[in-house]
N, CA, C and O atoms as a GROMACS GRO file, in nm:
protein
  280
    1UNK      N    1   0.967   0.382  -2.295
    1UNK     CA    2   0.909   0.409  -2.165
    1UNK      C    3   0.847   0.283  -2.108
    1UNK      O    4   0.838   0.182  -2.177
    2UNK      N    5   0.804   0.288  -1.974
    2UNK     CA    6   0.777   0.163  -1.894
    2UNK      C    7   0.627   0.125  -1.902
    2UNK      O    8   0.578   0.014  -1.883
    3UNK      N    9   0.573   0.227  -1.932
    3UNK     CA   10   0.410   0.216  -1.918
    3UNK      C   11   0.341   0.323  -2.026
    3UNK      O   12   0.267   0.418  -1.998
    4UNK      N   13   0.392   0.275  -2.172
    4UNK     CA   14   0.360   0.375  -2.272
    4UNK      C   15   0.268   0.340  -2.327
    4UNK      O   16   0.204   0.424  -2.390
    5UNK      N   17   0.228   0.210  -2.327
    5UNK     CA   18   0.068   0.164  -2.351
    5UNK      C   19  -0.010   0.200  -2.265
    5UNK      O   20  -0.072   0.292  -2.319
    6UNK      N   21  -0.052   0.184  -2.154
    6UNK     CA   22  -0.105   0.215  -2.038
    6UNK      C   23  -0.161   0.357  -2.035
    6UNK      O   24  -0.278   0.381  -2.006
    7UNK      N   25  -0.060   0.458  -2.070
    7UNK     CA   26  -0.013   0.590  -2.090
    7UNK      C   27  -0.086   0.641  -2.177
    7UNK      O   28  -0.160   0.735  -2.148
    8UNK      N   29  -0.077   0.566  -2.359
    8UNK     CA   30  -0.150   0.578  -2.425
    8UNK      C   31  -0.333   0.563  -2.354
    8UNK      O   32  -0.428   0.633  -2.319
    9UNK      N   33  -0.301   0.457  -2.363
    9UNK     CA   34  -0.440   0.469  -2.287
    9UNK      C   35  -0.584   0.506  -2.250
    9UNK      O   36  -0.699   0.488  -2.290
   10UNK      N   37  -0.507   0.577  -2.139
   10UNK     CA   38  -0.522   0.659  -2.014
   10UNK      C   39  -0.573   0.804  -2.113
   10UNK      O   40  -0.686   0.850  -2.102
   11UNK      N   41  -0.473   0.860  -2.205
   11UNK     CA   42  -0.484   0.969  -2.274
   11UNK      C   43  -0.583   0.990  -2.380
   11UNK      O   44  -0.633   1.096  -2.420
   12UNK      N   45  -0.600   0.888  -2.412
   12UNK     CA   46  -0.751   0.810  -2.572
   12UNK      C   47  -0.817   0.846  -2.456
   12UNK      O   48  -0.866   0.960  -2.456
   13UNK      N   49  -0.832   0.772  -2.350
   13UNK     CA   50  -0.981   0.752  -2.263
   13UNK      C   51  -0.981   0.920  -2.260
   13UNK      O   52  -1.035   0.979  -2.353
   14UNK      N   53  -0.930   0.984  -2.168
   14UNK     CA   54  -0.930   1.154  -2.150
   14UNK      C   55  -0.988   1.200  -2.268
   14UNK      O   56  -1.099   1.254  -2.270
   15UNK      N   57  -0.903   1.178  -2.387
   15UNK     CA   58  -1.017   1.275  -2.496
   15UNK      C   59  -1.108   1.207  -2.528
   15UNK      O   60  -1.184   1.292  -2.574
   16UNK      N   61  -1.160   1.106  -2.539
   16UNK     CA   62  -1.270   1.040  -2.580
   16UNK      C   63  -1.365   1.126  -2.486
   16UNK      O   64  -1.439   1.203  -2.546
   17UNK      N   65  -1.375   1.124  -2.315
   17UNK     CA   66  -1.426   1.178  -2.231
   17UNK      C   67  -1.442   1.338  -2.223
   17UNK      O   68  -1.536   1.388  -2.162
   18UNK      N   69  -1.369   1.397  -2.273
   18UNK     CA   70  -1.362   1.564  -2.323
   18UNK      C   71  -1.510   1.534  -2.427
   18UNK      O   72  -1.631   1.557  -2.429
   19UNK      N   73  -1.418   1.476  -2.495
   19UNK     CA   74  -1.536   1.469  -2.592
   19UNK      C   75  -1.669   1.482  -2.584
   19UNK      O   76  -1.730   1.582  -2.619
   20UNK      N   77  -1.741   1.334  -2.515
   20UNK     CA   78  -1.855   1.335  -2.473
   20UNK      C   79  -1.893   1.454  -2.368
   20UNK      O   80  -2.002   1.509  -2.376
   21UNK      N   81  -1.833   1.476  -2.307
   21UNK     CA   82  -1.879   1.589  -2.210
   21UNK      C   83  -1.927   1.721  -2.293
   21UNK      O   84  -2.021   1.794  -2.261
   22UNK      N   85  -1.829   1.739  -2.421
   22UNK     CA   86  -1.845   1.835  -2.492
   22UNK      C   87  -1.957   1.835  -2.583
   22UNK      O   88  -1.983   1.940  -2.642
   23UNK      N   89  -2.032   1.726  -2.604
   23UNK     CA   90  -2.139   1.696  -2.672
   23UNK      C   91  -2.251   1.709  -2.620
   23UNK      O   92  -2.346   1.756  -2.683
   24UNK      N   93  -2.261   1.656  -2.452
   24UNK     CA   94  -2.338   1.694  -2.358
   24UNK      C   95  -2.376   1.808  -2.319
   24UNK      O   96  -2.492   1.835  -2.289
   25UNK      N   97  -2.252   1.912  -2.315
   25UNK     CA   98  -2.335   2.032  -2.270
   25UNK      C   99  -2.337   2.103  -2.413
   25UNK      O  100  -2.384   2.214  -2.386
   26UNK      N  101  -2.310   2.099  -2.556
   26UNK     CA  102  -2.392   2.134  -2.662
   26UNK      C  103  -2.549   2.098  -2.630
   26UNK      O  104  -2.645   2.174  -2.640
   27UNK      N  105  -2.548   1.994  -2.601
   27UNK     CA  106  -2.694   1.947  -2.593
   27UNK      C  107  -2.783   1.996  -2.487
   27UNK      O  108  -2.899   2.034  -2.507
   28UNK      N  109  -2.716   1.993  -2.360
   28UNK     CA  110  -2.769   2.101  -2.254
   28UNK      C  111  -2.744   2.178  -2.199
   28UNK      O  112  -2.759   2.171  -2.077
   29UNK      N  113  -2.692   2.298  -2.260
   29UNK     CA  114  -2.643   2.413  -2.191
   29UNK      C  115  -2.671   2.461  -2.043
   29UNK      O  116  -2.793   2.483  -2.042
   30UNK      N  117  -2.635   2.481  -1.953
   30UNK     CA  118  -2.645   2.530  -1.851
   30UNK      C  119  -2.758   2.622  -1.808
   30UNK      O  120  -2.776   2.698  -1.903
   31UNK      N  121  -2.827   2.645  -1.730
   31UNK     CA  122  -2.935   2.674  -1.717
   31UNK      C  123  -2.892   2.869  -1.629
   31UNK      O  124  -2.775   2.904  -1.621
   32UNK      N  125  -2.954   2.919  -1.602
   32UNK     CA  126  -2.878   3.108  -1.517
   32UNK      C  127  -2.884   3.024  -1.442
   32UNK      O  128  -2.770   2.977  -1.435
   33UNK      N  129  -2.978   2.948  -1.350
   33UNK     CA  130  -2.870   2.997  -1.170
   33UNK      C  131  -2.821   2.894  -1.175
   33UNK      O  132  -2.841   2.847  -1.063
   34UNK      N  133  -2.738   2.784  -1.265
   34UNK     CA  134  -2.653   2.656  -1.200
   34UNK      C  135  -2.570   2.709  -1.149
   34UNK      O  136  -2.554   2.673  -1.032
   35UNK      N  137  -2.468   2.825  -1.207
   35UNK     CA  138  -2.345   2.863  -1.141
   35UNK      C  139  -2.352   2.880  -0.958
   35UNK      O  140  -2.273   2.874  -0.863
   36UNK      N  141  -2.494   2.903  -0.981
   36UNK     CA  142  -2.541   3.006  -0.788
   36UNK      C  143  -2.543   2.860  -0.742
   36UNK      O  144  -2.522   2.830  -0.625
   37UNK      N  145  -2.570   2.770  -0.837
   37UNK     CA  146  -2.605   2.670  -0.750
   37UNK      C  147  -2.489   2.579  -0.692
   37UNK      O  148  -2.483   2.523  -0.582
   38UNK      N  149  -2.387   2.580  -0.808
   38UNK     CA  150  -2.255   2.514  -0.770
   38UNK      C  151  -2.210   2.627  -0.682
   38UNK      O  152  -2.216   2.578  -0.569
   39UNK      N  153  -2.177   2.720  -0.673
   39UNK     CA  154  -2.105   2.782  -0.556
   39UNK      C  155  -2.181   2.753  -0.422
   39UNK      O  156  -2.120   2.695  -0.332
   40UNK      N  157  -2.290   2.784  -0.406
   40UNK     CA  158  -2.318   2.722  -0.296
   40UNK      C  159  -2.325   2.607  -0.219
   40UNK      O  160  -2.337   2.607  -0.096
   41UNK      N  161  -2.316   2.476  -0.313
   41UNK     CA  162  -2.334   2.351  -0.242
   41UNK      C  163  -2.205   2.360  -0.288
   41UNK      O  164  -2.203   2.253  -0.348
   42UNK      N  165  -2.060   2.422  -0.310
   42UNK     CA  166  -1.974   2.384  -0.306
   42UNK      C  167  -1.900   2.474  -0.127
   42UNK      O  168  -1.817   2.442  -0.041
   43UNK      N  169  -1.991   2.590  -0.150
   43UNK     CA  170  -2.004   2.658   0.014
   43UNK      C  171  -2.044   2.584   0.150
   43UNK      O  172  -2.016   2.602   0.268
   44UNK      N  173  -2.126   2.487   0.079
   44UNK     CA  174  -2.177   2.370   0.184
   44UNK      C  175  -2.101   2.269   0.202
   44UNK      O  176  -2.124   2.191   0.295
   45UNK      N  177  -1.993   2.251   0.114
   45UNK     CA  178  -1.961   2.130   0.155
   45UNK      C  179  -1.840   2.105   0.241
   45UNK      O  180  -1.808   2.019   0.324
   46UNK      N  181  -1.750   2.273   0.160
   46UNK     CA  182  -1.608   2.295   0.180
   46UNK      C  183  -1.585   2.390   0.327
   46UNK      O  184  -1.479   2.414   0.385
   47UNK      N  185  -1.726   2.433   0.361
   47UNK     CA  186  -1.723   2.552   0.496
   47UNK      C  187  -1.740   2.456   0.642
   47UNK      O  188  -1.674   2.463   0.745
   48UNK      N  189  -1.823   2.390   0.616
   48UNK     CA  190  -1.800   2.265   0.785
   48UNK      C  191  -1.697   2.199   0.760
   48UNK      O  192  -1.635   2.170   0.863
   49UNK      N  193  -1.638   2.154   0.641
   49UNK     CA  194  -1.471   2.076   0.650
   49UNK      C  195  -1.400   2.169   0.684
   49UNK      O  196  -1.310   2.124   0.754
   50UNK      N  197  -1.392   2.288   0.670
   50UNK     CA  198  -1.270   2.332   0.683
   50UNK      C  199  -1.292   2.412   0.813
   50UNK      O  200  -1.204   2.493   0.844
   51UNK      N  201  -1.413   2.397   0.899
   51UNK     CA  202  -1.440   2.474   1.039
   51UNK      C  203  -1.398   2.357   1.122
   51UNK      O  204  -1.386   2.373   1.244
   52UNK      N  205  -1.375   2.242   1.070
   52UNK     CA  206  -1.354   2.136   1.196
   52UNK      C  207  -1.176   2.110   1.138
   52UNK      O  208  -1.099   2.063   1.221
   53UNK      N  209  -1.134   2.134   1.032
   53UNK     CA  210  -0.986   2.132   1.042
   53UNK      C  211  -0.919   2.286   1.137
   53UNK      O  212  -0.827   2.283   1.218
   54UNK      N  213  -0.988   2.390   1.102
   54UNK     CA  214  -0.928   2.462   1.209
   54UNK      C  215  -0.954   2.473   1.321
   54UNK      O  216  -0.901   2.560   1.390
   55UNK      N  217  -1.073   2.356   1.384
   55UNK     CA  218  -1.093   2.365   1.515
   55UNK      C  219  -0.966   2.270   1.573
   55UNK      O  220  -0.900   2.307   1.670
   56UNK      N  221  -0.942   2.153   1.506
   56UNK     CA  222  -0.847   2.051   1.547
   56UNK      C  223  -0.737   2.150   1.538
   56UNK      O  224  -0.661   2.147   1.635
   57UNK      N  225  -0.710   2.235   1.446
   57UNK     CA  226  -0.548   2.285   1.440
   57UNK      C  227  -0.544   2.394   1.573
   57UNK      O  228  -0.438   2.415   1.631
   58UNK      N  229  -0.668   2.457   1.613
   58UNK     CA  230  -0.655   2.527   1.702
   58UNK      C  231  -0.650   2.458   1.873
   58UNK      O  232  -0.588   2.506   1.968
   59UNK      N  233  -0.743   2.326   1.872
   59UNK     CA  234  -0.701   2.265   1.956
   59UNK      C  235  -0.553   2.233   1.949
   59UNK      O  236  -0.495   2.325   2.007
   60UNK      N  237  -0.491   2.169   1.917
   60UNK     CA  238  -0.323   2.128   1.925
   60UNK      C  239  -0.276   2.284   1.934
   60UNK      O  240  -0.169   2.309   1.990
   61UNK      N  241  -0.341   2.372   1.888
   61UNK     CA  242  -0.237   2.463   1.922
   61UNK      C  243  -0.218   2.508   2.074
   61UNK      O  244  -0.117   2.550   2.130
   62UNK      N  245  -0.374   2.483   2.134
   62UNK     CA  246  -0.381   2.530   2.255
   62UNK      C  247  -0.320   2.440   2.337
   62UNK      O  248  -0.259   2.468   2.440
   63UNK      N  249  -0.339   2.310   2.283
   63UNK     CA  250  -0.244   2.227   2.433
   63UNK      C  251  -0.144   2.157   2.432
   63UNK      O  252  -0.112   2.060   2.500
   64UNK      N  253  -0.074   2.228   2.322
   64UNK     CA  254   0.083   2.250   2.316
   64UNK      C  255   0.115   2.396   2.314
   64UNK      O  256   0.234   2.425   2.302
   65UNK      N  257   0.034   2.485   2.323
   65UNK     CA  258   0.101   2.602   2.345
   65UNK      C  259   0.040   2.702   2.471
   65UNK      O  260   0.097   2.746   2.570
   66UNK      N  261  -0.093   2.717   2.427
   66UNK     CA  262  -0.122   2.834   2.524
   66UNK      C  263  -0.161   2.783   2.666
   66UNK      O  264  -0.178   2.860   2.760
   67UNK      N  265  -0.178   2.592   2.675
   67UNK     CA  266  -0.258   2.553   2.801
   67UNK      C  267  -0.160   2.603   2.940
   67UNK      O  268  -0.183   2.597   3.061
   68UNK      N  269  -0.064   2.646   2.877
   68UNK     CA  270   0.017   2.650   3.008
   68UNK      C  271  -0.008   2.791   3.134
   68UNK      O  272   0.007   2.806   3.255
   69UNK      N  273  -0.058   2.882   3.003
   69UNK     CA  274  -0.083   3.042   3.018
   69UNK      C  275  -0.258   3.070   3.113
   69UNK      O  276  -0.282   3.141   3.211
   70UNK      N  277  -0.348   2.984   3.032
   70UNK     CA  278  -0.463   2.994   3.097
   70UNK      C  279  -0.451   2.882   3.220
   70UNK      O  280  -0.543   2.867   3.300
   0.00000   0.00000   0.00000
């Protein structure tokens, strides 16, 4: 292969990094409301991005489609 060192790698680093992560939360388990807490600042982050992609998609829709009607 062209990049099987590289490859290798890339794949050591990944489990090395599993790893530590996996050691980390042995060590600090999650607390009750983190979950409330990631859904919501993930509610915060992903709900105004995706109100201004369908405002743009609804603009182009209107003035290539409906501007002609109003």
């Amino acid at each position: 292969m062209f990049f099987q060192k590289k490859l290798k790698r890339v794949l050591t680093d990944q489990k090395k990094a599993e790893e530590r992560f996996a050691k980390t939360l042995e060590e600090a388990p999650p607390e009750k409301g983190d979950r409330l807490a990631m859904i919501l600042a993930a509610l915060i982050v992903f709900i105004p991005a995706l109100l201004v992609v369908f405002a743009v998609f609804g603009f182009v829709v209107y003035f290539f489609f409906l501007r002609h009607i109003f």
